[in-house]
C-alpha positions as CSV (number, residue, x, y, z in Angstrom):
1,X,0.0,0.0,0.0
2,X,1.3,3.4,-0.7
3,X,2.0,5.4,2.3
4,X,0.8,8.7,1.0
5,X,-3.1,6.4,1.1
6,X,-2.3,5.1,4.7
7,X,-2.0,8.6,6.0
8,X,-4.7,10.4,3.8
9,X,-7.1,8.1,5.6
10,X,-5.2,9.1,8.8
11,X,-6.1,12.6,8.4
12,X,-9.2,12.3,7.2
13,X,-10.3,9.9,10.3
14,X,-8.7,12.4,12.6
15,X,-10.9,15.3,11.0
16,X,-13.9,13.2,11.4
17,X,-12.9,12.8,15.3
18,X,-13.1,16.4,15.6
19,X,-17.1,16.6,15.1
20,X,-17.7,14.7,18.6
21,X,-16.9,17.4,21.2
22,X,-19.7,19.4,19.4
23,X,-22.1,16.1,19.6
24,X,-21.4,15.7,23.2
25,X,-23.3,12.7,24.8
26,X,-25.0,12.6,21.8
27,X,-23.4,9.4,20.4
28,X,-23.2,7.4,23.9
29,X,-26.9,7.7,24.1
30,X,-27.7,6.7,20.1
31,X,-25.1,3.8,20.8
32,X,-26.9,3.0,24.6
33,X,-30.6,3.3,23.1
34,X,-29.9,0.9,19.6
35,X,-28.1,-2.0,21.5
36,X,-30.8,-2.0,24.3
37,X,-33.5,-1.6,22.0
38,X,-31.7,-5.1,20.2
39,X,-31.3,-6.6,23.3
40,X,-35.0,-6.1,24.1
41,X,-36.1,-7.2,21.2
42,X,-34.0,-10.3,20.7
43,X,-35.2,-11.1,24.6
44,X,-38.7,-11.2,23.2
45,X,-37.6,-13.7,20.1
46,X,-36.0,-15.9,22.0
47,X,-39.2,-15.9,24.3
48,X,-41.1,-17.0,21.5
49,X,-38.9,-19.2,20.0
50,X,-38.7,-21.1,23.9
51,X,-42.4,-21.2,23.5
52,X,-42.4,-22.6,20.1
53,X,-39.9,-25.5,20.8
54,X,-42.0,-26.3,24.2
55,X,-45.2,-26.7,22.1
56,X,-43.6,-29.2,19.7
57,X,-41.4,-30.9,21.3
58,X,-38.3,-29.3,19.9
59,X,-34.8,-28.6,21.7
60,X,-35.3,-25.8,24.3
């Protein structure tokens, strides 16, 4: 790889680090909310796949 690529991608990633002071907590709360809104949700599939198996005899 050339070296002049490596580091353009350097400085463009450290520009793009720049934005999150002005976000704030802004990101840690997007982040918190989508991963517990997954983890809720795949909770209630695996609920219903439990149920499923119990009804027919399948592997819990």
């Amino acid at each position: 790889m050339n070296s002049e690529f490596v580091y353009a991608i350097g400085a463009f990633l450290e520009a793009t680090f720049q934005i999150l002071p002005i976000l704030g907590n802004l990101p840690n709360i997007l982040f918190t909310l989508t991963i517990g809104g997954g983890f809720v949700y795949w909770m209630m599939e695996l609920k219903k796949y439990k149920e499923e198996a119990r009804h027919s005899g399948g592997i819990e």
